[in-house]
C-alpha positions as CSV (number, residue, x, y, z in Angstrom):
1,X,-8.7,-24.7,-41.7
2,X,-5.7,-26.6,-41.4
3,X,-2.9,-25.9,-38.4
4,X,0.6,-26.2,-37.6
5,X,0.0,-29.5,-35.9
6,X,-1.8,-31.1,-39.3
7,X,1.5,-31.0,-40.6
8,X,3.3,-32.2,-38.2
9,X,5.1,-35.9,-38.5
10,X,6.7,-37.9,-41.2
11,X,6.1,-37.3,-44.8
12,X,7.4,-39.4,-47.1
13,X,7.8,-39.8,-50.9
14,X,6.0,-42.7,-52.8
15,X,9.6,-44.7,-53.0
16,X,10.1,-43.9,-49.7
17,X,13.6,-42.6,-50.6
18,X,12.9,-39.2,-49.2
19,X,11.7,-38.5,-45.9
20,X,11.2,-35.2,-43.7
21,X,10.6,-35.3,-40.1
22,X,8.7,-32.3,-39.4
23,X,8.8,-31.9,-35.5
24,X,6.1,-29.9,-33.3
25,X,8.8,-27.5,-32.5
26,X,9.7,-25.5,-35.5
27,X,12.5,-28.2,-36.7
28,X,12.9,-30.8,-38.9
29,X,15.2,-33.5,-39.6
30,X,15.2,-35.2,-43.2
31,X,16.7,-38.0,-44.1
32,X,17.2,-39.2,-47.6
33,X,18.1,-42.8,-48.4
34,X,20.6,-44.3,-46.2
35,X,21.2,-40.7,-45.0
36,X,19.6,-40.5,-41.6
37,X,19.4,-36.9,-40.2
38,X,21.1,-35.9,-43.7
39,X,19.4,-32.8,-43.6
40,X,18.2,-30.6,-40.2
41,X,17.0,-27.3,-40.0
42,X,14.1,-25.3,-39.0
43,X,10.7,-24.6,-41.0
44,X,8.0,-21.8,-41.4
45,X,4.7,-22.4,-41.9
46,X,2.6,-19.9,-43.5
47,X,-0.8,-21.1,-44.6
48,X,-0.5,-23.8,-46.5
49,X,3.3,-23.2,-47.4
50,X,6.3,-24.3,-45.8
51,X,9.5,-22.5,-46.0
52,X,12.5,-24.8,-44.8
53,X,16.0,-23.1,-43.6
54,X,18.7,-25.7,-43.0
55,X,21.1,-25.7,-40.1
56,X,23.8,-24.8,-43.0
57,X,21.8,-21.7,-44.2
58,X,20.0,-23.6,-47.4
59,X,16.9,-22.6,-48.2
60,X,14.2,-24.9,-49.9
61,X,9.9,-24.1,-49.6
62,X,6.7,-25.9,-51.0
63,X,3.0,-26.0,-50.4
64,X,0.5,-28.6,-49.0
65,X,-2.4,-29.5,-51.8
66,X,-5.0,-31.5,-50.8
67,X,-2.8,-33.8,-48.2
68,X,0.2,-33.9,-50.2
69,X,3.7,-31.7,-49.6
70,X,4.5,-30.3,-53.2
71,X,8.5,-29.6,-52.2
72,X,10.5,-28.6,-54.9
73,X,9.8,-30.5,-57.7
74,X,8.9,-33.7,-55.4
75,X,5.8,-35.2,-54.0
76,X,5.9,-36.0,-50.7
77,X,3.0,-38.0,-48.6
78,X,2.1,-38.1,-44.8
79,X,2.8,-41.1,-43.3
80,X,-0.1,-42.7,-41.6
C-alpha cells in the first residue's frame, strides 16, 4: 500500500515544463516554466488521489496510476 511519504518530492511532466513540489508537510509549491513558486498551496491525500487547494483558494485534484500523477488533463512523473 502506498503512503503519504511515496508521494512526496518533485513530479515533473515529460517536457519538464510543469513541476509540483509536493512537501512532507501538507504543502506544495509548483512551478511552471520560468515561474518558480508560481503556484503554492496545500494538498490532501486520500488513497491514491490528491486534492490540491491553492494559497488563493483554487482548487485542482488527480490520481496516482501506477507511478504516474494523472492531474487534470496532464501527466506528471516523479523525479528520480
Amino acid at each position: 500500500m502506498e503512503t503519504k511519504t511515496d508521494y512526496t518530492g518533485m513530479w515533473v511532466t515529460k517536457d519538464g515544463y510543469i513541476r509540483h513540489n509536493l512537501l512532507p508537510n501538507g504543502r506544495y509549491d509548483e512551478a511552471r516554466g520560468d515561474r518558480k513558486s508560481a503556484y503554492q498551496g496545500r494538498y490532501i491525500l486520500t488513497g491514491n488521489h490528491i486534492d490540491y487547494v491553492d494559497d488563493t483558494g483554487f482548487t485542482a485534484d488527480g490520481d496516482f496510476r501506477d507511478g504516474v500523477l494523472h492531474y487534470e488533463g496532464t501527466l506528471v512523473c516523479k523525479e528520480l
